[in-house]
N, C-alpha and C positions, 0 to 999 in steps of 0.2 A: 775460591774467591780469596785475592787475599788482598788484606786492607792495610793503609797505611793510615799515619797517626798526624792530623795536623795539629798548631797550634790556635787557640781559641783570638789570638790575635794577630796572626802572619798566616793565612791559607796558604801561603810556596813553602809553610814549612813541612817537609814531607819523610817520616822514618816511620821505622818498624816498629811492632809493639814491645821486643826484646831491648831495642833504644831506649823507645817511649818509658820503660818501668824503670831503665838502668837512671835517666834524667830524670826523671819525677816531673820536673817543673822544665818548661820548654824554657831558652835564652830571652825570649823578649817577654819573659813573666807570665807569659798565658801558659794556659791548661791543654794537654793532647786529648783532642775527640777525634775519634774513628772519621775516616773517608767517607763512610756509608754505613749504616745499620743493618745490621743483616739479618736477615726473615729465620725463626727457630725453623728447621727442617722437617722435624718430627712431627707425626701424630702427637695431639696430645694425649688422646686414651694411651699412647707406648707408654707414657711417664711413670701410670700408675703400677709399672713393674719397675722399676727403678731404684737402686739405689742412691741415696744422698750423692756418692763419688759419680756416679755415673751421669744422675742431672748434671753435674757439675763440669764435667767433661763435655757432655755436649753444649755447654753454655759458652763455657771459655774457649773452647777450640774454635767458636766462630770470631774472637776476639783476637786472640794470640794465634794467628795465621802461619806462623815463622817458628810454631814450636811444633818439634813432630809429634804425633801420638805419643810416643814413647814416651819424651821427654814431658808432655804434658801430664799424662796417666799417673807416670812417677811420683811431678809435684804434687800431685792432687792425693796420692796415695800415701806421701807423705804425711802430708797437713790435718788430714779427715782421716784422725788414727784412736788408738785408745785414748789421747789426750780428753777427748772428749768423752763424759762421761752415762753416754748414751748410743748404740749403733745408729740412731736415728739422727745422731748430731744435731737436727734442729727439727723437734716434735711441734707438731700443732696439736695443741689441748684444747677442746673444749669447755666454755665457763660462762653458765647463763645466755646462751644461746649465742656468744662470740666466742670465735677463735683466737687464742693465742697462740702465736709463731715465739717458740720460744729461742730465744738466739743465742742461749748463757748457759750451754753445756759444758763449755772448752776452759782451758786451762786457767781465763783469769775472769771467768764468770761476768762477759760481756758481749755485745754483737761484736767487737771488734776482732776476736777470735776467728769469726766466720772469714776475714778476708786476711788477716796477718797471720795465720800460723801459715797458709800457702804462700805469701809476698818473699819469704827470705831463700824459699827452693825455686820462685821465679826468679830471681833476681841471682840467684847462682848459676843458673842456665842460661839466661840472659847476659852476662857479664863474660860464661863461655863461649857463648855463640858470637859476641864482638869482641875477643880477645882483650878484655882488659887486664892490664896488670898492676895498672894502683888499686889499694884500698877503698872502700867503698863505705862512704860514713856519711850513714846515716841519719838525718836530722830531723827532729821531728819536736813539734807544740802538742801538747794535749788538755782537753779539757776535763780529764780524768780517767778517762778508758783504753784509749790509743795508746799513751804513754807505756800501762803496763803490760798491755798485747804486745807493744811492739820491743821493748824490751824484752821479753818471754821469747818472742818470737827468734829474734836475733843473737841472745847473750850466749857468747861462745862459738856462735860463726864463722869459721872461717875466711879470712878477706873482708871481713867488715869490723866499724864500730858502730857505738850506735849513741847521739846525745839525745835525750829528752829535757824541753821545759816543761816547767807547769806550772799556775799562777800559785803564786801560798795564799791560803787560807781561800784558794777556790775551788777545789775538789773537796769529795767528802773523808773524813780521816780515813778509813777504810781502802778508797782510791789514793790516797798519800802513803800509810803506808804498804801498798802492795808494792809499789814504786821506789819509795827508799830503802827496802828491802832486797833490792834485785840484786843479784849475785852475777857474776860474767867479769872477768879481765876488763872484757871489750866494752862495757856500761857506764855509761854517766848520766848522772840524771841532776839537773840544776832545780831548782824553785825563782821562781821573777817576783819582783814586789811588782804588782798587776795582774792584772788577766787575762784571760784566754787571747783576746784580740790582741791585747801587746804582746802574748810569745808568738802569735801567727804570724803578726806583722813583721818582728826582729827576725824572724827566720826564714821568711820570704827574702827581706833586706839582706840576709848573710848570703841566700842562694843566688841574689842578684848581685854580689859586690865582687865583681871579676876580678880584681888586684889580689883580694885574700884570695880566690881558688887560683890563681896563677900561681901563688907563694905555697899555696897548700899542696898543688899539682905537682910541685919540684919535691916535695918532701914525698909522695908518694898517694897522696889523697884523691879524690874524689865524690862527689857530692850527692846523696841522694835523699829523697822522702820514702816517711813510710804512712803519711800522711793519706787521708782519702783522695787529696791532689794526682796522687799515682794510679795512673791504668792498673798495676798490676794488685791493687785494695779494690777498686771501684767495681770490675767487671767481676769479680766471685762473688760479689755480694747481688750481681742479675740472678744468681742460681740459686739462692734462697727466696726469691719470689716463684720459681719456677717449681723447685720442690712443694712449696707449700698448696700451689692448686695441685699438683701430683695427689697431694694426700686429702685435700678434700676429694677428687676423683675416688681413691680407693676407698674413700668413708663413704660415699654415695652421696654425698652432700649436693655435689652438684654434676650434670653430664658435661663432655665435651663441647667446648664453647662459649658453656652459660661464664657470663661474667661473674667479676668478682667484684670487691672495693679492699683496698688495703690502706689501713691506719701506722702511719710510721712519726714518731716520735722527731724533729730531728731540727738541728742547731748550722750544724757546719754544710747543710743539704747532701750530703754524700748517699746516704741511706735511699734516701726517696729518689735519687735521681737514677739511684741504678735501678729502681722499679720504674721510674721513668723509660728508662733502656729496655726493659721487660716487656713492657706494653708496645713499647716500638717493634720490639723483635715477632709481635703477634698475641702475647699472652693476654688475654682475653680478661683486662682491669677495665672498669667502668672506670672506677674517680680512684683518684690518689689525693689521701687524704691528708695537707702538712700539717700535721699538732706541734702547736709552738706553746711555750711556757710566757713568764710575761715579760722576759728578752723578744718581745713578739716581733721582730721585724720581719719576717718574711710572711706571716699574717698580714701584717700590713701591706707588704707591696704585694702579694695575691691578689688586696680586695683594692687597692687602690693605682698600681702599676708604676709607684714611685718607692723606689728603695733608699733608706731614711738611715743611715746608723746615727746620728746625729740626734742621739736621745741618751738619757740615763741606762748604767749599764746594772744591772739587776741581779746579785746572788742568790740564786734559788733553792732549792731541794733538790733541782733535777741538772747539776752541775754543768755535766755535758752537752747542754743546751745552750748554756750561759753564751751565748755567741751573739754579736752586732754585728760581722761582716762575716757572712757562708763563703765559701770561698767557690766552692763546688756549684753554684749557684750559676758563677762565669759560664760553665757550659752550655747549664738551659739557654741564658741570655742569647749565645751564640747560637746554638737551635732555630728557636722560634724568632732570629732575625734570617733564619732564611740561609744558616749558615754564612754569613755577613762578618769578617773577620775585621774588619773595617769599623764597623757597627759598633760589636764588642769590644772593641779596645775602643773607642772612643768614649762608651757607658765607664768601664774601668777607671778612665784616667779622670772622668767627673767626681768618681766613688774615691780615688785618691788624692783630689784636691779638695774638694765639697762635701766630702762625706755622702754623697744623696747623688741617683742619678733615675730618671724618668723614661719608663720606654715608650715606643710609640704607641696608636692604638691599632694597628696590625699585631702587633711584639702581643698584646696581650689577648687579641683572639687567641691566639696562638696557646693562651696558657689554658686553654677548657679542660686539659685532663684534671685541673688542681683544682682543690675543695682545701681553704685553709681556716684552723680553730685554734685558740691560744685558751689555755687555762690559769686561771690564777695559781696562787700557793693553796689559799683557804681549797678551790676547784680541788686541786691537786690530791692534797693531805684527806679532805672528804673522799674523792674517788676508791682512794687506797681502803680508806674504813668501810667504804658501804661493799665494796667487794667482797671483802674478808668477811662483813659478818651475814652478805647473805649466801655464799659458796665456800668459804675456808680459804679462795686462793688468795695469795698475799701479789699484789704488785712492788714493782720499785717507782718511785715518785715519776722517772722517764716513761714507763709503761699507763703509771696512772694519767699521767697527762694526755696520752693518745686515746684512752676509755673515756676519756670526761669531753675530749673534743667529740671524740665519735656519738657519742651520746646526746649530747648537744647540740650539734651542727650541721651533722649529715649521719641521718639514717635512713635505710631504706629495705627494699624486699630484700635484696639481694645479701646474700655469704658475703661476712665480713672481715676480714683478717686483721689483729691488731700485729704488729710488731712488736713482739715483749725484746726488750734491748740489754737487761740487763736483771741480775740476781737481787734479790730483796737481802740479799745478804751485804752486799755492797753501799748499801745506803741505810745503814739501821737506824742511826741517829732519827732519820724523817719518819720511816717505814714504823719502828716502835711506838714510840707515841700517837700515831694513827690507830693503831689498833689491839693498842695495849696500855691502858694511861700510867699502871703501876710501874710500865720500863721509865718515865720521865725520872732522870734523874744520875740514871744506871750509865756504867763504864762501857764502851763498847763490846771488851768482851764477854760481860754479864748481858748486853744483849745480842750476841749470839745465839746464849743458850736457852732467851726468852723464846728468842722466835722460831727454835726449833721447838720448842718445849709447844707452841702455840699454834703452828701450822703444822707439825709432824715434815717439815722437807727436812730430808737429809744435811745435816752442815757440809758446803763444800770444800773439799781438800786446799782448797784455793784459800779458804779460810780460817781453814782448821792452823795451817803451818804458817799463819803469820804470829800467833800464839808464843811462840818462840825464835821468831825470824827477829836479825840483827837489823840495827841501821845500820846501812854500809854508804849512804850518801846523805850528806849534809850540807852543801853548795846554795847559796842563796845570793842572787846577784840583780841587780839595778835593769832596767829595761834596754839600757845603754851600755851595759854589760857584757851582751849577748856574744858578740862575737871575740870580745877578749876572753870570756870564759871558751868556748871552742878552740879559738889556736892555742888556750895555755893548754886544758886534753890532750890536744891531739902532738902538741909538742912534745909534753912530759913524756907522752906514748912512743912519741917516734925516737926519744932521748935512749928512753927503758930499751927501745926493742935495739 
């Protein structure tokens, strides 16, 4: 079966998913979804022999149609390497009767590991298989986590570069400097005075302003996302929903069939919709649970079918949340209108002049898989303490938000999975004073070696070498900025080379 990629607001728009990953973002702004969902093939008893590579393989080969085994096996064997500091790449632990999916093996101790260390070997085989021969630069907004994945991912690539924003003073230092530390020729990483939603917005705006890629196209360029926007982020991340009932299968937790419920943490929707895809493909989820922090908009439009950014925007503890417009959210819309290309782009262009658009009350039958919880800070920073002191495990404030909703909101017989998204190591400033009052006060890297000193985890290498790691970028630019700071880059670059 092989599938093609439309665009969430043109259906005639019709390419490959080697196109689809090379473009990120289709021409008329919309997001590529598949033609059709395709049915997992397998037993699921096969899983529980399985390794991580191997789920993974049979998840994406129903996606990426146009990539042969070989070349798909490759990437995949690529990406799901030692980097990861576990053969299981992504363990489910048990802790007080839930599961933790832990997603923060990999290089920069984040879920976004899970779909960027594979996006930079798709997108080199995809760029081969349509012969391209301009440059391939990379654009990307982050809310803390992507930035330095995809950085990691990329620095040193051949045929790419790669720019990252990031709001200043809206990730946690930790996420700042993992980021102005990055090493690679081929890296730039800016800071915006604003937020998460002003570098997503500015970058969307540069991917849409055809005069600069014309000008940029003649110098040798070409534009891509590593963004969750991109098929080639979005669908590796169906395979860790997939692994994870694998491995209650082999715990005995539950038999073939029996549903689950999974708890995923999530801002920009990327995360939850590819377990949205899971549950399509057959994987046997009762509810998908959205934990939202008190950036609560997609709580809101859950429980009430109107999506509102059109509120106060909220700096949290759980940074990568900090989001008012998901973006990845365009998909579902497109979904549950019945696949309505017409539909969604008309909701879109409400959401871009009004801030606020309302779906119908068909649109929101439609939304039964979703259970959504929003936790406060006080929620939050509580959830993290009562954890630790009645089990030892430590969350990150993004994982405690998803145990305080689930606890809260929706609980029930069934095996629960939470989504742990990220290292408690990444967020000490929050995570310390939760569960340690005498770190109030302490430098980050004095809490480092509180919090090993206090849960016995291992300090991650990821953390250990920023101890001595340089700033190598200092770039801080205006909202309005965005795209003068890209052509001067890629000019200087194309001067140099």
């Amino acid at each position: 079966m092989s599938i093609k990629y439309r665009s969430t607001r043109n259906n005639q728009v019709s390419i490959s998913a080697s196109q689809a990953i090379l473009k990120g973002l289709s021409d008329d702004g919309g997001l590529f979804v598949p033609d059709q969902i395709p049915s997992f093939p397998l037993g699921l008893d096969t899983l529980k022999t399985m390794s991580y590579q191997e789920v993974a393989y049979e998840v994406m080969r129903l996606f990426f149609t146009d990539f042969s085994e070989a070349e798909l096996k490759d990437c995949i064997a690529k990406a799901y390497d030692d980097k990861f500091d576990t053969k299981a790449i992504a363990p489910l632990k048990k802790v007080d009767g839930v599961h933790y999916l832990e997603l923060f093996h990999g290089a920069t101790i984040a879920f976004k590991d899970m779909a960027l260390s594979i996006l930079p070997h798709l997108m080199q085989v995809s760029a081969q298989k349509n012969h391209l021969t301009e440059e391939i630069v990379i654009l990307t907004a982050t809310s803390g986590d992507t930035g330095k994945a995809a950085l990691s991912g990329f620095a040193d690539v051949p045929g790419f570069k790669i720019i990252v924003f990031y709001p200043k003073d809206g990730v946690s230092k930790i996420q700042e400097r993992q980021m102005v530390t990055q090493t690679g020729s081929n890296t730039h990483v800016i800071a915006i005075h604003g937020n998460f939603d002003d570098a997503q917005t500015g970058v969307k705006k540069i991917f849409n302003d055809v005069e600069m890629q014309t000008k940029l196209k003649a110098k040798g360029y070409v534009f891509s996302s590593a963004n969750s926007i991109n098929i080639g982020r979005l669908f590796p991340q169906a395979a860790y929903y997939f692994y994870a009932y694998a491995q209650l299968l082999k715990e005995e937790r539950i038999k073939a069939g029996e549903e689950v419920n999974f708890v995923v943490p999530t801002g920009n929707f990327g995360n939850i919709l590819a377990a949205y895809y899971a549950k399509k493909m057959g994987l046997p989820i009762k509810k998908l649970i959205c934990a939202s922090n008190e950036n609560k908009v997609l709580y809101d439009f859950l429980l009430s079918g109107t999506y509102d950014r059109n509120r106060a925007f909220v700096l949290t503890s759980s940074p990568s949340m900090d989001i008012l417009i998901s973006s990845n959210l365009e998909r579902l819309i497109y979904h549950i209108a019945g696949n309505d290309s017409a539909k969604c782009k008309e909701l879109m262009f409400d959401l871009s002049n009004g801030g606020k658009y309302q779906i119908t009350a068909s649109m929101k039958e439609n939304l039964a898989d979703f259970v959504g919880g929003f936790a406060s800070e006080i929620d939050t920073l509580g959830a993290i303490k009562r954890v630790f002191q009645t089990s030892g495990y430590v969350l990150d404030p993004h994982t405690a938000v998803a145990e305080f909703v689930y606890e809260t909101y929706f609980k029930d017989d069934l095996e629960a999975v939470i989504v742990s998204t990220a290292s408690p190591y990444k967020f000490l400033s929050n995570v310390m004073p939760a569960i340690e009052e005498s770190s109030v006060g302490m430098d980050e890297f004095a809490m480092i070696d509180k919090l090993h000193e206090v849960s016995k985890v291992k300090v991650p290498a990821a953390i250990e070498e920023l101890r001595s790691a340089k700033v190598l970028h200092k770039t801080v630019c205006e909202i309005n900025e965005m795209s003068t700071m890209v052509e001067e880059f890629l000019n200087e670059n194309h001067t140099n080379g």
